[in-house]
N, CA and C atoms as a LAMMPS dump frame, in Angstrom:
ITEM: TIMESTEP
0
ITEM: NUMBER OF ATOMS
225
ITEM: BOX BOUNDS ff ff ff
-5.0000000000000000e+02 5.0000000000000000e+02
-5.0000000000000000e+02 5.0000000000000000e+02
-5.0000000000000000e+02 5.0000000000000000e+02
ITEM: ATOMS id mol type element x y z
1 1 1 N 0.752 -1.166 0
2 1 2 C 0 0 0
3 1 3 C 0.815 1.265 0
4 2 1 N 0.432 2.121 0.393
5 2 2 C 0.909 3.575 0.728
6 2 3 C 1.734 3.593 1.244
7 3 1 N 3.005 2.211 2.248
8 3 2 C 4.416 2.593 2.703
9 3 3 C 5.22 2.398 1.135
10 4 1 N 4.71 1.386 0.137
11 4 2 C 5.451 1.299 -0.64
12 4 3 C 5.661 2.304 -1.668
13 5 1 N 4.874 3.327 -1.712
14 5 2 C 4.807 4.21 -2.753
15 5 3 C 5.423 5.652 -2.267
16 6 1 N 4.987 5.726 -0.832
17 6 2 C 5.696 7.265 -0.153
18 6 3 C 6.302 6.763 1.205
19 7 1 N 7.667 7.445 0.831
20 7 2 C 9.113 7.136 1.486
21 7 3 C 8.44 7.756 2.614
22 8 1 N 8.717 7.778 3.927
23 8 2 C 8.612 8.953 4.314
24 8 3 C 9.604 9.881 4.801
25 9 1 N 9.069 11.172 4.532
26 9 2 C 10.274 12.435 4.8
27 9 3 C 11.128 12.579 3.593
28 10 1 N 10.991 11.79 2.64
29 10 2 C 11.698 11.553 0.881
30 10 3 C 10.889 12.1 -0.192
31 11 1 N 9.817 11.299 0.02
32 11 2 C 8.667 11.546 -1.166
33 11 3 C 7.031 12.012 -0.602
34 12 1 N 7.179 11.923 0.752
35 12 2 C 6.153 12.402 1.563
36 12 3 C 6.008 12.598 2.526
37 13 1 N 4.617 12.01 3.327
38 13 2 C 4.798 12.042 5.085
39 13 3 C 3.856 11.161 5.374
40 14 1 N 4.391 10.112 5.83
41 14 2 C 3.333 9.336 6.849
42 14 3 C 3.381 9.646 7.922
43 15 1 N 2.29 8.955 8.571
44 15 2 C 0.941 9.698 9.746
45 15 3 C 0.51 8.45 10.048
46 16 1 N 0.297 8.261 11.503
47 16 2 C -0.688 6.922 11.578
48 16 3 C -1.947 6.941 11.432
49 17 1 N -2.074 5.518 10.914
50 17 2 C -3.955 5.319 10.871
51 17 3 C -4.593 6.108 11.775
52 18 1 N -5.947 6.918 11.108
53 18 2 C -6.519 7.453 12.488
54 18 3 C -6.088 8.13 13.305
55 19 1 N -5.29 8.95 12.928
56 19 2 C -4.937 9.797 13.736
57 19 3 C -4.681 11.403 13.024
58 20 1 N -5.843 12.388 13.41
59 20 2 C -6.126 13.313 13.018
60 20 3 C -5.041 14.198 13.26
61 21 1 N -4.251 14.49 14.685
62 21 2 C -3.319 15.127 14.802
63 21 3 C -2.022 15.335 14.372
64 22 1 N -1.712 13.88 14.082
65 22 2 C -1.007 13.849 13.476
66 22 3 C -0.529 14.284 11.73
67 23 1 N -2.076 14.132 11.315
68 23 2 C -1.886 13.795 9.716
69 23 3 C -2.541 15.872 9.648
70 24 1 N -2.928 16.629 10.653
71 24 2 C -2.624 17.973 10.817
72 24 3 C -1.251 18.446 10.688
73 25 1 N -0.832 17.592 11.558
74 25 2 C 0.864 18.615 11.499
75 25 3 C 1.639 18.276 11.018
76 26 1 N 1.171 17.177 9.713
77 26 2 C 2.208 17.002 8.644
78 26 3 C 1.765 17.984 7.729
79 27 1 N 0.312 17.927 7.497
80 27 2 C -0.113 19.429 6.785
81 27 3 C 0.423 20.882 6.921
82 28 1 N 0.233 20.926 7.802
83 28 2 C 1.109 22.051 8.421
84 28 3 C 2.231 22.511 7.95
85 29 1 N 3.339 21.234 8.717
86 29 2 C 4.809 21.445 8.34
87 29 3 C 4.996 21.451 6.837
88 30 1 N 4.058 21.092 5.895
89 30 2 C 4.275 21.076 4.747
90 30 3 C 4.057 22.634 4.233
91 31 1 N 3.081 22.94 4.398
92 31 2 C 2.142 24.107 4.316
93 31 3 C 3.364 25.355 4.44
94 32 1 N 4.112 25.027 5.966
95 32 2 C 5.028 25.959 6.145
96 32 3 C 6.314 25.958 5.148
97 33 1 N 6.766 25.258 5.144
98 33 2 C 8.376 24.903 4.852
99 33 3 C 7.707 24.645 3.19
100 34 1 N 8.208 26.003 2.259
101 34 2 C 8.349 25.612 0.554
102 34 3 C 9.26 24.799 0.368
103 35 1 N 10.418 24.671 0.676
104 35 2 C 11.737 24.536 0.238
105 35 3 C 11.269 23.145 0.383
106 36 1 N 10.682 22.448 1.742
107 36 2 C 10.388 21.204 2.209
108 36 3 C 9.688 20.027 0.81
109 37 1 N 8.302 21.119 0.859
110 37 2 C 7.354 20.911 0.201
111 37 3 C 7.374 20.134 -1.412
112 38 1 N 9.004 21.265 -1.488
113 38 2 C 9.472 20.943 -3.118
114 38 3 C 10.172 20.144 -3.13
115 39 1 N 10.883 19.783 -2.206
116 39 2 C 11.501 18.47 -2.32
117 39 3 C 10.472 17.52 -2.442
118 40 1 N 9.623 17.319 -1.097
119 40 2 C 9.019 16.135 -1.165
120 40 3 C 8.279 15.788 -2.894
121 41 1 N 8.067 17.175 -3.212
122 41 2 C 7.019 17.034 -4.513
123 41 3 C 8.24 16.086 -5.473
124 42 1 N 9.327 16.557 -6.146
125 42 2 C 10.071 16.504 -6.823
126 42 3 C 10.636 15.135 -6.411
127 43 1 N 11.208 14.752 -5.233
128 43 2 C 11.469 13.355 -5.244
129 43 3 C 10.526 12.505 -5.579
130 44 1 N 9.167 12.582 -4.877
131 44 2 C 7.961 11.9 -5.3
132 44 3 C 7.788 11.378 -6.793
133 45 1 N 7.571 12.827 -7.603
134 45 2 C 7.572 12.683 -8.944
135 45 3 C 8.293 11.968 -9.482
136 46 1 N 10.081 11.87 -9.176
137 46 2 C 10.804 10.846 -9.619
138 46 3 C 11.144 9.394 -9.407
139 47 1 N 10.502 9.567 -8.349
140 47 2 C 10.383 8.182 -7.406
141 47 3 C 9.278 6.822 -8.548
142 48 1 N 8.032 8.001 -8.746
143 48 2 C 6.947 7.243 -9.524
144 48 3 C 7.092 7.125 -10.974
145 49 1 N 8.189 7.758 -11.174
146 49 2 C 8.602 8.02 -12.811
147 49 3 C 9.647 6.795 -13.051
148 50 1 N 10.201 6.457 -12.046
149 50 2 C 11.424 5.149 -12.057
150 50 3 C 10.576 4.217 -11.682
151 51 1 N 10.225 3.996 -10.719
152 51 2 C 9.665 2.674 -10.648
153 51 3 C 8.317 2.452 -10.792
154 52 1 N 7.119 3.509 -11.406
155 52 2 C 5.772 3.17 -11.644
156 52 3 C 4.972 3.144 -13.028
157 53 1 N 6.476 3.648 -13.923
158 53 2 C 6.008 4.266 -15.254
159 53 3 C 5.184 3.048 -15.668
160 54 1 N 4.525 3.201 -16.701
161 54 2 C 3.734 1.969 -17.117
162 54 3 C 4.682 0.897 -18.215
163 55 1 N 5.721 1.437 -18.664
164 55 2 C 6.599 0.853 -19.459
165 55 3 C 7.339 -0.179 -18.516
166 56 1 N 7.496 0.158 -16.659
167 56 2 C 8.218 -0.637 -15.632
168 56 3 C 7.254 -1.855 -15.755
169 57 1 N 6.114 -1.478 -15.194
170 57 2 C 4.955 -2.384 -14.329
171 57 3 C 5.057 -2.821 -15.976
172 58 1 N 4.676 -3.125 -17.239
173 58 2 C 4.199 -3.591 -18.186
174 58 3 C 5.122 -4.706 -18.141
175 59 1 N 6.78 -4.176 -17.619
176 59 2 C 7.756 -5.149 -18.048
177 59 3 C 8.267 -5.805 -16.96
178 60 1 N 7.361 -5.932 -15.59
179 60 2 C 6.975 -6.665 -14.753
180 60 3 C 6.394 -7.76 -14.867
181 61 1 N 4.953 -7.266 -15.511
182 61 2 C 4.18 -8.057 -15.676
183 61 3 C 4.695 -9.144 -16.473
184 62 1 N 4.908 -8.549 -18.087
185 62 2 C 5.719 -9.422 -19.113
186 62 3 C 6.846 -10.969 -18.064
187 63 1 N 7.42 -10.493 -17.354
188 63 2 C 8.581 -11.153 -16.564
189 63 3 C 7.187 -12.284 -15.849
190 64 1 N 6.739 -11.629 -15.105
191 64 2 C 5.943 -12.358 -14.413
192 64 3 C 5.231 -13.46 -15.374
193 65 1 N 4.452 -13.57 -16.203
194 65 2 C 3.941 -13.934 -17.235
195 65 3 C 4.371 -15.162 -18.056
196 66 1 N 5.578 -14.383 -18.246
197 66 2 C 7.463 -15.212 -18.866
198 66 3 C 7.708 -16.722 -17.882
199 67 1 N 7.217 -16.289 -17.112
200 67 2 C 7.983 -16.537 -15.596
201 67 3 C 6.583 -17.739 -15.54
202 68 1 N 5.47 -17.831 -15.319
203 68 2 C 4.221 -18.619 -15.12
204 68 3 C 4.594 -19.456 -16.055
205 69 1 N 4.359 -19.371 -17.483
206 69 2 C 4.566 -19.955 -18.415
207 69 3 C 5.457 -20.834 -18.266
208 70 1 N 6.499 -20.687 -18.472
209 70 2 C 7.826 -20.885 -18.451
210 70 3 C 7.458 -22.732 -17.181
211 71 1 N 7.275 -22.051 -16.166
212 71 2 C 7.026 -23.343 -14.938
213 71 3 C 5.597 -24.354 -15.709
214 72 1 N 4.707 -24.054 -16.032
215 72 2 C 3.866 -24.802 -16.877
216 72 3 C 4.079 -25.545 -17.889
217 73 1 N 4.764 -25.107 -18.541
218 73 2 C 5.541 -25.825 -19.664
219 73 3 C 6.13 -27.029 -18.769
220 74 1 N 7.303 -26.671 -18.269
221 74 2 C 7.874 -27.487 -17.728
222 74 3 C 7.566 -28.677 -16.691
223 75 1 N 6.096 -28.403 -16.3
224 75 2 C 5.836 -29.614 -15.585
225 75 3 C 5.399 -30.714 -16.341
């Protein structure tokens, strides 16, 4: 889920479940700090650009696929 996609303090901010105060004063600190903000944005963006592009996951899948086959055959 959502640890695998945002680092935290890299590409975002996690907050625990349910917990309003918390997931406030990550708003916040974001809200405040540009410099912060742009990082998190900018790593994020590259983070999902390396490992989420659809050309990755397609050639995941392909592997995976490769990979099923491959053991079927062979039994």
């Amino acid at each position: 889920g959502i640890p695998d996609v945002v680092i935290n303090r890299k590409t975002g901010l996690l907050v625990g479940q349910k917990n309003p105060a918390q997931l406030a004063a990550a708003i916040v600190s974001v809200l405040k700090n540009r410099r912060f903000s742009k990082k998190l944005a900018e790593a994020a963006k590259k983070h999902i650009a390396e490992k989420y592009s659809w050309g990755r996951v397609a050639g995941s899948f392909r592997s995976l696929f490769s990979l099923v086959l491959s053991k079927k055959h062979s039994q």
